[in-house]
C-alpha positions in Angstrom: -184.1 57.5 -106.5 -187.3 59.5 -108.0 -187.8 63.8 -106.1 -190.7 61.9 -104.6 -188.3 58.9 -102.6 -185.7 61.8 -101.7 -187.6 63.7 -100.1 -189.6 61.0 -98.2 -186.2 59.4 -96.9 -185.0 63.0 -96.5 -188.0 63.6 -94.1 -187.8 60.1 -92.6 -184.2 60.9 -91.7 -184.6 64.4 -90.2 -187.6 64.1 -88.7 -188.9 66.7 -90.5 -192.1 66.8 -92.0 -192.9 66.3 -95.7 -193.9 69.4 -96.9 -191.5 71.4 -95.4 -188.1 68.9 -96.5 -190.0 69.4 -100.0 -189.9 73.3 -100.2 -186.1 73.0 -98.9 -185.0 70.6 -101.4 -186.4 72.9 -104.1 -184.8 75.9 -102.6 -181.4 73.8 -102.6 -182.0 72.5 -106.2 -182.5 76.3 -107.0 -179.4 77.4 -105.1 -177.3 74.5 -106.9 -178.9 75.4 -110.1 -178.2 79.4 -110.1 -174.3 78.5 -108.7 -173.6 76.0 -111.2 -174.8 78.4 -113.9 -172.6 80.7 -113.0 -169.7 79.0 -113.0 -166.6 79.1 -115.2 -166.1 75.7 -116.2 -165.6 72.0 -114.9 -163.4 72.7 -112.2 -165.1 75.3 -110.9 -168.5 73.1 -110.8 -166.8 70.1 -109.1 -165.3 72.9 -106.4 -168.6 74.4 -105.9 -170.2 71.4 -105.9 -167.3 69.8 -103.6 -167.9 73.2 -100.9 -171.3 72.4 -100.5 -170.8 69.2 -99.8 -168.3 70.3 -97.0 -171.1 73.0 -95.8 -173.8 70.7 -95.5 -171.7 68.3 -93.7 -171.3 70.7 -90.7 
């Protein structure tokens, strides 16, 4: 799955509009991006990465 297709199904499932699921995805990919850089090795990715999981979720 291209950014393009993820953010179309993203939409298509949310029922919110393009645009708008597009600047949120790239303010998640930023969040993700800036947490996994500052974390202190695998484990602590895969636990970060794990506790977003479980946030979004909710």
């Amino acid at each position: 799955m291209n950014n393009r297709e993820l953010v179309m199904k993203t939409s298509e499932l949310s029922g919110i509009g393009y645009t708008d699921c597009e600047k949120v995805l790239k303010a998640l990919e930023k969040v993700m991006s800036d947490e996994l850089e500052a974390s202190k090795g695998a484990k602590s990715i895969f636990e970060k990465l794990y506790n977003l999981m479980t946030i979004l979720k909710k």
